[in-house]
C-alpha positions in Angstrom: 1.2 44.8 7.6 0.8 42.9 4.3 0.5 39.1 4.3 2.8 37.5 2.3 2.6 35.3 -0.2 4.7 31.8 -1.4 6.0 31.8 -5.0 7.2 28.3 -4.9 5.5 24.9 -4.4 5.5 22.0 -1.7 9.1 20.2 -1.6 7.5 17.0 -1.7 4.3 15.8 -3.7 2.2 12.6 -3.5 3.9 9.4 -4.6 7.1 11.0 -3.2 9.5 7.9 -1.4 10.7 9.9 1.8 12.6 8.8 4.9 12.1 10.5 8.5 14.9 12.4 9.7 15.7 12.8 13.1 15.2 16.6 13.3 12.3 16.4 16.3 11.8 13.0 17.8 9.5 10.1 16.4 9.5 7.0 16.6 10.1 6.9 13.0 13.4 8.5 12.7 14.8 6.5 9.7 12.1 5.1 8.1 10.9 5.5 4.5 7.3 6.2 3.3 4.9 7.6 0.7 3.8 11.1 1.1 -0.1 10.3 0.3 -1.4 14.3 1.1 0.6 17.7 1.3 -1.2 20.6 3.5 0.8 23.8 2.3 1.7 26.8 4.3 0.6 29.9 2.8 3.7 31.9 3.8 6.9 29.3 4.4 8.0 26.0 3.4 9.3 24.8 6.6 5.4 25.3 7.6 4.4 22.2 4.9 3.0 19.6 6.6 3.1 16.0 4.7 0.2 13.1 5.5 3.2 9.6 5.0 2.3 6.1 4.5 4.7 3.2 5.7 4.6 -0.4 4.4 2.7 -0.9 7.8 -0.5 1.2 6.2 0.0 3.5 9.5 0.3 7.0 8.6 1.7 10.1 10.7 1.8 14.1 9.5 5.3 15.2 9.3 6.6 19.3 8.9 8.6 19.6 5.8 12.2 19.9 7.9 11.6 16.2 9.4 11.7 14.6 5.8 14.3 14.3 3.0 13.8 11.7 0.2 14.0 8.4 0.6 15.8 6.0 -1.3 14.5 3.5 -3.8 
């Protein structure tokens, strides 16, 4: 069976402003961040995984369908 490849990019790149959705539970639903690293899934976007920043300086990895972007 042939591997398949991605055509597109990551949804989100570094510098992104992004807020935690409440797609799988955190205790960061809600709160808006930097993406500061991207780890992309060879085969699927929903695969992405995205390295966030808050104003705290804590960061947590995130899969692309817990994040939209935040607001300004």
């Amino acid at each position: 069976m042939p591997v398949l490849k991605r055509s597109d990019g990551t949804r989100f790149s570094a510098g992104d402003k992004i807020c935690v959705l409440p797609t799988i539970a955190t205790r960061f639903i809600g709160k808006v961040g930097t993406v500061v690293g991207v780890q992309m899934n060879r085969r699927t976007r929903t695969l992405d995984k995205y390295l966030v920043m808050f104003d705290t300086s804590e960061q947590h990895m995130f899969w692309d369908i817990q994040l939209t972007l935040g607001v300004d």
